[in-house]
N, CA, C, O and CB atoms as a CASP TS submission, in Angstrom:
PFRMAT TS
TARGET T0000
AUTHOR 0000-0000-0000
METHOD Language model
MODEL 1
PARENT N/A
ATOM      1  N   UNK     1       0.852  -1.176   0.000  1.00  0.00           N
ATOM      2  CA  UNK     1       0.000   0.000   0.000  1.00  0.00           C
ATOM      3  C   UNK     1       0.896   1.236   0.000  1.00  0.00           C
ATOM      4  O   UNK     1       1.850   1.292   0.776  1.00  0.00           O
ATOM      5  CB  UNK     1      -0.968   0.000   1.227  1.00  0.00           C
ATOM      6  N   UNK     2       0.586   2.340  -0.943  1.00  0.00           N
ATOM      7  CA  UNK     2       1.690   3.684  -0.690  1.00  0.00           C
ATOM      8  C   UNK     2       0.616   4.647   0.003  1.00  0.00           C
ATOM      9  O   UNK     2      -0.590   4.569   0.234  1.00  0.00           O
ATOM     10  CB  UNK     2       2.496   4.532  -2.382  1.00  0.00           C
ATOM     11  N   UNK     3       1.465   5.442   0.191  1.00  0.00           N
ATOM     12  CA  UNK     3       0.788   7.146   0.896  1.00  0.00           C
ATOM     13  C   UNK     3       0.815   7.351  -0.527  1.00  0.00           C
ATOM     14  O   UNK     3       1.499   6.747  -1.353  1.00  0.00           O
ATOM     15  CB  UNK     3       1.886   8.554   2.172  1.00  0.00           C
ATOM     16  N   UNK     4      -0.440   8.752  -0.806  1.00  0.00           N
ATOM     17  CA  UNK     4      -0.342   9.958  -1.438  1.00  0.00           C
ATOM     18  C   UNK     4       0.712  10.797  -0.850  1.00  0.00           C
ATOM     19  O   UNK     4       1.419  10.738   0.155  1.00  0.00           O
ATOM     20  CB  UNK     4      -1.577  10.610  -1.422  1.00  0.00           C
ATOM     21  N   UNK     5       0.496  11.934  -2.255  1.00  0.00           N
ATOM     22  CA  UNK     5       1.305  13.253  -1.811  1.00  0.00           C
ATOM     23  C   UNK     5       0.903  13.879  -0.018  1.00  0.00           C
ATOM     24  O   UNK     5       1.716  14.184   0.855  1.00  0.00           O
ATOM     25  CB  UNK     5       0.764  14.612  -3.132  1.00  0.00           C
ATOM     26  N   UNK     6      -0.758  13.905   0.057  1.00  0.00           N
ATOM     27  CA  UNK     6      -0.616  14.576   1.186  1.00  0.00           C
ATOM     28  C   UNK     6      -0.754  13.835   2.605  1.00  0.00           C
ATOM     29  O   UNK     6      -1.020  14.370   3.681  1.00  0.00           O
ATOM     30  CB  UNK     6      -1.504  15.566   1.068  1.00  0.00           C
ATOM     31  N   UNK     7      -0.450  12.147   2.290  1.00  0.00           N
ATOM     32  CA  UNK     7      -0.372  11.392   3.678  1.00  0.00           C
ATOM     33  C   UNK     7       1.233  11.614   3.766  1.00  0.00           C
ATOM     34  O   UNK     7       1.629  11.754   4.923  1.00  0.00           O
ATOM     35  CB  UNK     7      -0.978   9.550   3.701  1.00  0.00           C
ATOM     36  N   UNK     8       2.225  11.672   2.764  1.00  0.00           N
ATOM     37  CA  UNK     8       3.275  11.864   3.449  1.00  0.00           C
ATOM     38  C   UNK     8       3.616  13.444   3.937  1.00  0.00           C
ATOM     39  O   UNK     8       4.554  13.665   4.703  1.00  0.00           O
ATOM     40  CB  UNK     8       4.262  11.281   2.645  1.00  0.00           C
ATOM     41  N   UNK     9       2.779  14.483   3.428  1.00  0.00           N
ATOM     42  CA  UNK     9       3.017  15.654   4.001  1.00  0.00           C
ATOM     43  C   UNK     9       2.606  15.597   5.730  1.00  0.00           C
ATOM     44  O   UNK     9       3.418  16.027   6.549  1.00  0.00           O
ATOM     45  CB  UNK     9       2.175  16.726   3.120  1.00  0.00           C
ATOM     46  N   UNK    10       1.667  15.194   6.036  1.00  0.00           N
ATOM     47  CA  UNK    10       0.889  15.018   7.098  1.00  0.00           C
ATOM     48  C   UNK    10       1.256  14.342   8.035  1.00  0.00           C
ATOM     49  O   UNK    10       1.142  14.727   9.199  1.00  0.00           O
ATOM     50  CB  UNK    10      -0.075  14.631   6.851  1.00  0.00           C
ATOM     51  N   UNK    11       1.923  12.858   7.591  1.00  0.00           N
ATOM     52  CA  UNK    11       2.872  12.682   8.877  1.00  0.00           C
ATOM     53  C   UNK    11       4.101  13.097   9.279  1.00  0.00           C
ATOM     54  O   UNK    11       4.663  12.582  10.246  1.00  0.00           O
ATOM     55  CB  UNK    11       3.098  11.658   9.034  1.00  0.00           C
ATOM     56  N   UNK    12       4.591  14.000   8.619  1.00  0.00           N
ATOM     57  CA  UNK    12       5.457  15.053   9.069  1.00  0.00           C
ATOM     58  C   UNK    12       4.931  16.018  10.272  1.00  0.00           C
ATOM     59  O   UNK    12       5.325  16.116  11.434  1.00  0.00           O
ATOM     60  CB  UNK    12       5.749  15.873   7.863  1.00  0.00           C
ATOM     61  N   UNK    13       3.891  16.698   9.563  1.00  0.00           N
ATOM     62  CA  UNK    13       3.320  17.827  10.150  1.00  0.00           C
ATOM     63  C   UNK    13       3.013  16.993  11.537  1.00  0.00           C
ATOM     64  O   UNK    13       3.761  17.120  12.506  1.00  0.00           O
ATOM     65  CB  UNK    13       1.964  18.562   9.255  1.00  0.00           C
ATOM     66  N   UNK    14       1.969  16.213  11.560  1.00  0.00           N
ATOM     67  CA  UNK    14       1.695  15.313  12.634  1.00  0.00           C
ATOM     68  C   UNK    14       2.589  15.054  13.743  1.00  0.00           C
ATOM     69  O   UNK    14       2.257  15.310  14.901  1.00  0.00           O
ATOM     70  CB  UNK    14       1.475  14.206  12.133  1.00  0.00           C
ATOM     71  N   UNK    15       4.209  14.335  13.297  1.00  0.00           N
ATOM     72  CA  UNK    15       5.068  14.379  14.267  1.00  0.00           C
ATOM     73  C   UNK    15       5.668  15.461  14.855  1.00  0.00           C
ATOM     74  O   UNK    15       6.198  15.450  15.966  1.00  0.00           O
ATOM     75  CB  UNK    15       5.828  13.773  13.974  1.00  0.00           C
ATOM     76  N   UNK    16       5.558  16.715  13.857  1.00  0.00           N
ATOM     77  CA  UNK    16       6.128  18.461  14.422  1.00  0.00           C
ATOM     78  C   UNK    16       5.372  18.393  15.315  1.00  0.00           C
ATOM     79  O   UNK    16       5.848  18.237  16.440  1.00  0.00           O
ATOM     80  CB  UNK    16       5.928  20.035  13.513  1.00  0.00           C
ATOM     81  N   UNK    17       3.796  18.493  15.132  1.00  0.00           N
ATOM     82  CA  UNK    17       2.658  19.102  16.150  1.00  0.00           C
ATOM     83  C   UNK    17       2.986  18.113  17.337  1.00  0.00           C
ATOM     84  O   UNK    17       2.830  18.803  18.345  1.00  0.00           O
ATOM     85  CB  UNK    17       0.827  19.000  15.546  1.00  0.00           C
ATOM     86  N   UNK    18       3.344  16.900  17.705  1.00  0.00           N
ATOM     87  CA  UNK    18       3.290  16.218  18.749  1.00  0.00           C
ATOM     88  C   UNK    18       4.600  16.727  19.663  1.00  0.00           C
ATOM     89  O   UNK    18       4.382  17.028  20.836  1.00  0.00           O
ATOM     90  CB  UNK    18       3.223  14.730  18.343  1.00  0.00           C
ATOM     91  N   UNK    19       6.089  16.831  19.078  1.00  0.00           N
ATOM     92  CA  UNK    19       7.048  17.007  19.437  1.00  0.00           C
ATOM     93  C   UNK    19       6.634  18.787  20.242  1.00  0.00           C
ATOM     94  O   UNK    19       6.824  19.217  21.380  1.00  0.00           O
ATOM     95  CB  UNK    19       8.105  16.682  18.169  1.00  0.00           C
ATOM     96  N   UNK    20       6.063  19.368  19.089  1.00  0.00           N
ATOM     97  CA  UNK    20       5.964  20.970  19.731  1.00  0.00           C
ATOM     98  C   UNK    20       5.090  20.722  21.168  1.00  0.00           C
ATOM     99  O   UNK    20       5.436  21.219  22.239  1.00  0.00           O
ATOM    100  CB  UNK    20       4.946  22.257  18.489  1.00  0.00           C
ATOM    101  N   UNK    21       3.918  19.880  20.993  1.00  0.00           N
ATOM    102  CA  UNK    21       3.482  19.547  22.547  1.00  0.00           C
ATOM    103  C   UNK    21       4.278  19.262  23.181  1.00  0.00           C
ATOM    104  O   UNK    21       5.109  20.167  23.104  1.00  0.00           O
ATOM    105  CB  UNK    21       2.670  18.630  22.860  1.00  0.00           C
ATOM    106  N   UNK    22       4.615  18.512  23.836  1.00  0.00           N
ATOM    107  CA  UNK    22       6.124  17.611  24.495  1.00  0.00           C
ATOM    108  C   UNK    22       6.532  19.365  24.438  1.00  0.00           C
ATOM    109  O   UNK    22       6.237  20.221  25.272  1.00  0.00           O
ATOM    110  CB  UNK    22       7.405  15.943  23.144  1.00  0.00           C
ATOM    111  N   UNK    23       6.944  19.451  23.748  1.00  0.00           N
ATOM    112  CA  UNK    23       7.797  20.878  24.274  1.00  0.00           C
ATOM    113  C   UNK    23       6.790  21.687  24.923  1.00  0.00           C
ATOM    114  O   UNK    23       7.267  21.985  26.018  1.00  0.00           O
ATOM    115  CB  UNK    23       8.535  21.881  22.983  1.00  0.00           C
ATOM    116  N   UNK    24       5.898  22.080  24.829  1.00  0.00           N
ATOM    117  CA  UNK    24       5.012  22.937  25.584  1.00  0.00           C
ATOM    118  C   UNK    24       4.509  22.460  26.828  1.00  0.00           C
ATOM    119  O   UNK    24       4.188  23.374  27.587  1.00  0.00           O
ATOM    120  CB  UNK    24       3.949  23.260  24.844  1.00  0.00           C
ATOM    121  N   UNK    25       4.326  21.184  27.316  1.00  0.00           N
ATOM    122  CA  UNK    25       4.092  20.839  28.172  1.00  0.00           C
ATOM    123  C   UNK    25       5.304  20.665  28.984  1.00  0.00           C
ATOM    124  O   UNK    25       5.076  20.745  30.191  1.00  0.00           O
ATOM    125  CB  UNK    25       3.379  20.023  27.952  1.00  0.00           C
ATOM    126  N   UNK    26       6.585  20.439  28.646  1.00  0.00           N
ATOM    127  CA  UNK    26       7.698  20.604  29.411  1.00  0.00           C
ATOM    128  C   UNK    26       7.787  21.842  29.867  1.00  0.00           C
ATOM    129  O   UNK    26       8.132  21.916  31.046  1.00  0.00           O
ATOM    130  CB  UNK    26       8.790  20.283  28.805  1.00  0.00           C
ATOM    131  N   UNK    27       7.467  23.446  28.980  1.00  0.00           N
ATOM    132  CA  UNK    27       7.692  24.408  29.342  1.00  0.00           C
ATOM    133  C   UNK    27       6.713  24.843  30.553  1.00  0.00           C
ATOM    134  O   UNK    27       6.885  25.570  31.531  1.00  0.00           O
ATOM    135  CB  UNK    27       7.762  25.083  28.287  1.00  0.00           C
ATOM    136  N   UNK    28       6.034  24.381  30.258  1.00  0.00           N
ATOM    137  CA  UNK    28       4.823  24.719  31.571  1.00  0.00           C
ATOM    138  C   UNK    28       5.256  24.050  33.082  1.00  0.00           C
ATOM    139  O   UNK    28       5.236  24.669  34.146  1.00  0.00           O
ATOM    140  CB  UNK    28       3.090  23.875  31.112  1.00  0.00           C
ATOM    141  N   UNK    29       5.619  22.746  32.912  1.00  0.00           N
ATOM    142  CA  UNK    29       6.077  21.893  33.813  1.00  0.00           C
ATOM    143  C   UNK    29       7.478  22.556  34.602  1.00  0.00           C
ATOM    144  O   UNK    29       7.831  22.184  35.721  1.00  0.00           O
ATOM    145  CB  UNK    29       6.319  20.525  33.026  1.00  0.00           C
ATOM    146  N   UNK    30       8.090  23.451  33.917  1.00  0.00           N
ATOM    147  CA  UNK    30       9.205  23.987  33.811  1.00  0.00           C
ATOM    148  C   UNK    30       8.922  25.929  34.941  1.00  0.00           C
ATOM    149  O   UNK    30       9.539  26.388  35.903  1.00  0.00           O
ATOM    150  CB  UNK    30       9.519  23.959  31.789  1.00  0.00           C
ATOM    151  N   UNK    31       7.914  26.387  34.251  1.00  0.00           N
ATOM    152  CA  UNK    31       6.632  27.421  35.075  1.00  0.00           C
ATOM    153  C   UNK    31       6.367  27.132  36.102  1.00  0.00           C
ATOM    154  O   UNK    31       6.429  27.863  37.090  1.00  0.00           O
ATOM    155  CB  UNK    31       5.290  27.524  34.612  1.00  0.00           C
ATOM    156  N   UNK    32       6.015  25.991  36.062  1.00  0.00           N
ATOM    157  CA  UNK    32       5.182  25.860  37.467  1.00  0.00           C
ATOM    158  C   UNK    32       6.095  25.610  38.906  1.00  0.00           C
ATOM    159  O   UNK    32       5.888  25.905  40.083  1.00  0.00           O
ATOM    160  CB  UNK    32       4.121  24.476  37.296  1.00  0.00           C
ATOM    161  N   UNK    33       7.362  24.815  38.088  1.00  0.00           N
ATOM    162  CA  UNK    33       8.439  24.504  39.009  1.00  0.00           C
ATOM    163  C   UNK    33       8.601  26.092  39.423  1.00  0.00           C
ATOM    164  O   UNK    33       8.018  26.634  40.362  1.00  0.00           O
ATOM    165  CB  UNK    33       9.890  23.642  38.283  1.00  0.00           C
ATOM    166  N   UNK    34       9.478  26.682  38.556  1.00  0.00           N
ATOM    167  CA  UNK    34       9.975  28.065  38.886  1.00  0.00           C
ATOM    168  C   UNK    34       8.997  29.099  39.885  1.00  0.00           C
ATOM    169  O   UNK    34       9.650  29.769  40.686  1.00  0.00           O
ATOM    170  CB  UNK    34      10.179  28.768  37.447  1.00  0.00           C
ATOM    171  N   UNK    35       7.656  29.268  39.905  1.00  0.00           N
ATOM    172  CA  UNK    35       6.639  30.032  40.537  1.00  0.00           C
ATOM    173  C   UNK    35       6.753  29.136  42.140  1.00  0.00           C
ATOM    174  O   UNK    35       7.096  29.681  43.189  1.00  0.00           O
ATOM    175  CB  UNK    35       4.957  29.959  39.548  1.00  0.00           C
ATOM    176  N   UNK    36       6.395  27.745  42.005  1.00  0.00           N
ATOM    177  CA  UNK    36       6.823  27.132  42.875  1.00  0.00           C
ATOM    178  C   UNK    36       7.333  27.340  44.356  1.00  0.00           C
ATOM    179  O   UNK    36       6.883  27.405  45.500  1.00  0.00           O
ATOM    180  CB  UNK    36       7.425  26.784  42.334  1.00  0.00           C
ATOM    181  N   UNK    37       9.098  27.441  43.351  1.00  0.00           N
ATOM    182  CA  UNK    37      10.414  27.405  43.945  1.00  0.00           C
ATOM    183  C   UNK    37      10.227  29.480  44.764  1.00  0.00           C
ATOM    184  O   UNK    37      10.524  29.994  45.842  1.00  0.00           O
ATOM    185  CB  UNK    37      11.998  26.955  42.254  1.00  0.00           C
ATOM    186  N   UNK    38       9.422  30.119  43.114  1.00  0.00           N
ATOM    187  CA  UNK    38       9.707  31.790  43.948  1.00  0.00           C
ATOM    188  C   UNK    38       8.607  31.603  45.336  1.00  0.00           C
ATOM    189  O   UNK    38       9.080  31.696  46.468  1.00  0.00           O
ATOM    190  CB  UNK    38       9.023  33.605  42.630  1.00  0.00           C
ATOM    191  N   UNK    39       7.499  31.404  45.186  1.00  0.00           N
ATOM    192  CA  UNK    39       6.155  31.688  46.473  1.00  0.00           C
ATOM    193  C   UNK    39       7.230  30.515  47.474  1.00  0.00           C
ATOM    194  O   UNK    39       7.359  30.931  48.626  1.00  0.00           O
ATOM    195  CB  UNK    39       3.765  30.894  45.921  1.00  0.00           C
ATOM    196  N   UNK    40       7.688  29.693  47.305  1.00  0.00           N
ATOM    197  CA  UNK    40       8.397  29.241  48.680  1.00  0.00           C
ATOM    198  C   UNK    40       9.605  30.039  49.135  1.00  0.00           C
ATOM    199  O   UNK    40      10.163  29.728  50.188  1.00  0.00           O
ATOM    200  CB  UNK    40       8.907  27.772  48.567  1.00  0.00           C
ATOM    201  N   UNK    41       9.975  30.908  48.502  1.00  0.00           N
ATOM    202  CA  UNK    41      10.982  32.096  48.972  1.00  0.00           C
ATOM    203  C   UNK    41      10.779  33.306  48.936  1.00  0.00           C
ATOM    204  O   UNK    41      11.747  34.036  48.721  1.00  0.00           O
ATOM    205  CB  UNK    41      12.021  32.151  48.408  1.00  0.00           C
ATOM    206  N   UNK    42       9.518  33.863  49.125  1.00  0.00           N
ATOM    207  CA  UNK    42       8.589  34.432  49.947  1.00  0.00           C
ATOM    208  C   UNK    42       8.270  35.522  48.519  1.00  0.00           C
ATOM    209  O   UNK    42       8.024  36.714  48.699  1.00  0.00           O
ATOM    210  CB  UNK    42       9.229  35.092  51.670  1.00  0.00           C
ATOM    211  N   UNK    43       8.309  35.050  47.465  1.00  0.00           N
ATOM    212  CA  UNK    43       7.729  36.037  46.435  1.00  0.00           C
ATOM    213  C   UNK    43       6.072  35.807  46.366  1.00  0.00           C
ATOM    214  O   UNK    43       5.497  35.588  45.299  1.00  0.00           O
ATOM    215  CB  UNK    43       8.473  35.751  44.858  1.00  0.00           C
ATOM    216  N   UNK    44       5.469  35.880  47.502  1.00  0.00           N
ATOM    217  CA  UNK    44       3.741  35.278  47.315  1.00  0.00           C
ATOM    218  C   UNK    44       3.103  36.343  47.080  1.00  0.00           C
ATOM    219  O   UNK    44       1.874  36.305  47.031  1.00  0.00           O
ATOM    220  CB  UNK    44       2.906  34.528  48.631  1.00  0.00           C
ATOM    221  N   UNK    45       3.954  37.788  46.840  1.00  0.00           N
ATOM    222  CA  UNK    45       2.963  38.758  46.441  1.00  0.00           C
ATOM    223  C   UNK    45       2.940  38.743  45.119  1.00  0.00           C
ATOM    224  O   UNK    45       1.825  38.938  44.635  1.00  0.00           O
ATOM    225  CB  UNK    45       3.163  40.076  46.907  1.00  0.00           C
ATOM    226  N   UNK    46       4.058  38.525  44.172  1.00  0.00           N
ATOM    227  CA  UNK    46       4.418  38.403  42.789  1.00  0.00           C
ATOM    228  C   UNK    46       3.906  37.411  42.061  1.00  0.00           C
ATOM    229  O   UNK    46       3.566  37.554  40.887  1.00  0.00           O
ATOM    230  CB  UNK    46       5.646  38.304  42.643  1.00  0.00           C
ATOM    231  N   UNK    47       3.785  35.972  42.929  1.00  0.00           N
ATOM    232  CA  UNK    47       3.313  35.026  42.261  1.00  0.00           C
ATOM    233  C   UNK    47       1.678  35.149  42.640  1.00  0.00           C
ATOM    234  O   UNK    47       0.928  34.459  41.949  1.00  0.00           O
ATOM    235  CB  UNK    47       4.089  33.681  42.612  1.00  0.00           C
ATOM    236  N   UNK    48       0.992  36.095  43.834  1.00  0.00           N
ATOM    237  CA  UNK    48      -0.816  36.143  43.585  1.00  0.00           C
ATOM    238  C   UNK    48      -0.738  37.452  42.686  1.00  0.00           C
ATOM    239  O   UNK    48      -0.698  36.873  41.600  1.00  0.00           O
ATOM    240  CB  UNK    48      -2.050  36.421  45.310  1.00  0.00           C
ATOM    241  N   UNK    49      -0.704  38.357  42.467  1.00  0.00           N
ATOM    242  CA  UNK    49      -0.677  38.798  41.406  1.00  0.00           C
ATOM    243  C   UNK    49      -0.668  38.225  39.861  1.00  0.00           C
ATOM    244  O   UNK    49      -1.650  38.343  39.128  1.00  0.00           O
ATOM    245  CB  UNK    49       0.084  39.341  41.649  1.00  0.00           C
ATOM    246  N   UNK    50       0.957  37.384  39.322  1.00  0.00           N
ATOM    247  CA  UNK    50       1.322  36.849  38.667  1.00  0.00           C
ATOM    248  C   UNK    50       0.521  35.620  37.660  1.00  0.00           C
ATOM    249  O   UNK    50       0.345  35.320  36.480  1.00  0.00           O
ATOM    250  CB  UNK    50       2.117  36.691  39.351  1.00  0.00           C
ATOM    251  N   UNK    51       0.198  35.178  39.038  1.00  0.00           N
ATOM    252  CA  UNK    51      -0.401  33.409  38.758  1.00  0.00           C
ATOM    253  C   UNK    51      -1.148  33.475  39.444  1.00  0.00           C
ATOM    254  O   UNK    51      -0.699  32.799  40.370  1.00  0.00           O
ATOM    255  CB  UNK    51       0.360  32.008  39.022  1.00  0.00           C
ATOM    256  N   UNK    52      -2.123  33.839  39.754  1.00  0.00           N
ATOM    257  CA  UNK    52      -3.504  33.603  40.521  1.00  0.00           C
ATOM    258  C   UNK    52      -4.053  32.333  40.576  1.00  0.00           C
ATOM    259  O   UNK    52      -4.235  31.964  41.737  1.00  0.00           O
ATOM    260  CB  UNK    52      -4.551  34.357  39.981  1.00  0.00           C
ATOM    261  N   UNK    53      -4.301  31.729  39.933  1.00  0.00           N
ATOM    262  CA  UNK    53      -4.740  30.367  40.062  1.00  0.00           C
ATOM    263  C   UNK    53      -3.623  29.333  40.825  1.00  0.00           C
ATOM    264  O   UNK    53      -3.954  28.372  41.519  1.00  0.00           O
ATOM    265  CB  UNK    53      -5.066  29.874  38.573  1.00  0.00           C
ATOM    266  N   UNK    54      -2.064  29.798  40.504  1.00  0.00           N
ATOM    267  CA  UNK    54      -1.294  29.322  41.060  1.00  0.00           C
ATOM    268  C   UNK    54      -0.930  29.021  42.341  1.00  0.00           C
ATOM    269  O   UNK    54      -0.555  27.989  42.896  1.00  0.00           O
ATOM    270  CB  UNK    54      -0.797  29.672  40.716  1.00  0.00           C
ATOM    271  N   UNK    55      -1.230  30.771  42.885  1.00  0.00           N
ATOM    272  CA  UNK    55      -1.508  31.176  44.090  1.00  0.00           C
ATOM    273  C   UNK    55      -2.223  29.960  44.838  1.00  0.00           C
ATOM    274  O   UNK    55      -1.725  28.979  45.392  1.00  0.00           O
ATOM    275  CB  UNK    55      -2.310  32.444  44.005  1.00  0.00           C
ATOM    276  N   UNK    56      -3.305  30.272  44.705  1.00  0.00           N
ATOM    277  CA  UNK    56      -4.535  29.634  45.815  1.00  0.00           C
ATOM    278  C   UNK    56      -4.048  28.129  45.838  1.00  0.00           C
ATOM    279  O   UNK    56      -3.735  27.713  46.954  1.00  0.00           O
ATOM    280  CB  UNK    56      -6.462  29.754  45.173  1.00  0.00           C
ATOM    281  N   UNK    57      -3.958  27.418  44.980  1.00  0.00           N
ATOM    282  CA  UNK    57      -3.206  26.107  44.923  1.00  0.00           C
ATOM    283  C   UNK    57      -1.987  25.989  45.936  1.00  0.00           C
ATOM    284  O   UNK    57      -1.875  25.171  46.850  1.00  0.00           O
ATOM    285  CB  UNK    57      -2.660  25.911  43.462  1.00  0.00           C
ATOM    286  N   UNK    58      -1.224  26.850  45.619  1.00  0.00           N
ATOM    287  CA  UNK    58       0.136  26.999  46.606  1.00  0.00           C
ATOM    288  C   UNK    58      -0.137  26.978  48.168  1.00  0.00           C
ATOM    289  O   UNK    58       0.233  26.233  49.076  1.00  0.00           O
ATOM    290  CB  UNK    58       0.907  28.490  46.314  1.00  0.00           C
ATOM    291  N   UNK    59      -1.003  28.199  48.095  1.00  0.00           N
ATOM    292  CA  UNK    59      -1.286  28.606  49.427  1.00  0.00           C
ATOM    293  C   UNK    59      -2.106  27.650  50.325  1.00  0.00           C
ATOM    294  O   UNK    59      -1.747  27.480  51.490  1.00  0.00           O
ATOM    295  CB  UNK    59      -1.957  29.843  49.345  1.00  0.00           C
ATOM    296  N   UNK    60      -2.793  27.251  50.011  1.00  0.00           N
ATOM    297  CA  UNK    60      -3.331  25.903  50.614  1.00  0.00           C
ATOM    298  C   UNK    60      -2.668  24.876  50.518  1.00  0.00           C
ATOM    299  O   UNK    60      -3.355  23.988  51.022  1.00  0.00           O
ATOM    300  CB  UNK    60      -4.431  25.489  50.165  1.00  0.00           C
ATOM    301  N   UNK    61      -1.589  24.405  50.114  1.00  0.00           N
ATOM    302  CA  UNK    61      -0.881  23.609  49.921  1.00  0.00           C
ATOM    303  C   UNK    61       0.067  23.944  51.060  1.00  0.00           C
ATOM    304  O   UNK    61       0.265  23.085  51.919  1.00  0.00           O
ATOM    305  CB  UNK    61      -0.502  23.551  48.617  1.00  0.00           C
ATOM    306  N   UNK    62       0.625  25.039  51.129  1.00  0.00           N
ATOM    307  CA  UNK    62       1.690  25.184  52.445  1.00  0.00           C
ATOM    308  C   UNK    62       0.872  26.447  53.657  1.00  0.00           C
ATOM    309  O   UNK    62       1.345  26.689  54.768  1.00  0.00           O
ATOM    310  CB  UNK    62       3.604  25.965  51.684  1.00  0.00           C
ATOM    311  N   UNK    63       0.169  26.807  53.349  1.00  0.00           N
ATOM    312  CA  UNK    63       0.013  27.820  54.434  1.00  0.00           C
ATOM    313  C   UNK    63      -1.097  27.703  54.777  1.00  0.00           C
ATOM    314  O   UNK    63      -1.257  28.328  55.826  1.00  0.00           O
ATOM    315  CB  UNK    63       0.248  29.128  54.200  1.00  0.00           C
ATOM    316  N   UNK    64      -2.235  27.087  54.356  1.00  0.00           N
ATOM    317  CA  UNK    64      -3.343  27.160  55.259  1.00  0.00           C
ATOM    318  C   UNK    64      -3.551  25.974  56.290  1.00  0.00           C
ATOM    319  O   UNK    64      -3.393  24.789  55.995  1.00  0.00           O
ATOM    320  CB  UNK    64      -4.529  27.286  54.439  1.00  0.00           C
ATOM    321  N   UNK    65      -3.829  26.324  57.219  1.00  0.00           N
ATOM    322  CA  UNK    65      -3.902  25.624  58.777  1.00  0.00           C
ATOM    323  C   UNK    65      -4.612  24.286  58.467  1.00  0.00           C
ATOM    324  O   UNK    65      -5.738  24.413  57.985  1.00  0.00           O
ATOM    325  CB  UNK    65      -4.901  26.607  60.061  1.00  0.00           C
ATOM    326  N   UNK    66      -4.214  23.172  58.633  1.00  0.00           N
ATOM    327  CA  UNK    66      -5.399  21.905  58.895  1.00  0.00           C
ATOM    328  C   UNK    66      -6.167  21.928  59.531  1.00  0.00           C
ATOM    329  O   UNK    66      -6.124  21.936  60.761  1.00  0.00           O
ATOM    330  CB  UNK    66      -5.185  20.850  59.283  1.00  0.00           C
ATOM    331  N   UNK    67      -7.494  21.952  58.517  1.00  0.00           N
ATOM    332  CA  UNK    67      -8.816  21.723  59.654  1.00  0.00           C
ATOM    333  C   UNK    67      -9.145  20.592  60.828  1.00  0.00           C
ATOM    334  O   UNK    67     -10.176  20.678  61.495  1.00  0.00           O
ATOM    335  CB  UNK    67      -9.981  21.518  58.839  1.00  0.00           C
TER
END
């Protein structure tokens, strides 16, 4: 069985678009470390500003009291 012209264009494109994920999801993974690492060395005004969603995650994670 062969590819056409545009099944072999496509699994090109296909493997770019997967590899560029993998990269984007590393970069984020990479974000989240870094915001992380700053709100645990007391940048928590920069990172609730910054990252808001990040924030509240964080902050309950290390600073709010166990019920």
């Amino acid at each position: 069985m062969t590819h056409n012209s545009k099944d072999r264009k496509t699994l090109p494109a296909a493997s770019r678009m997967k590899d560029l994920e993998d990269k984007i999801q590393g970069l984020e993974a990479n974000l989240d470390s870094a915001v992380e690492i700053a709100y645990l060395r007391g940048a928590t005004e920069w990172v609730r500003l910054n990252y808001p969603s990040q924030y509240e995650r964080l902050h309950m994670q290390f600073d709010s009291c166990a019920a």
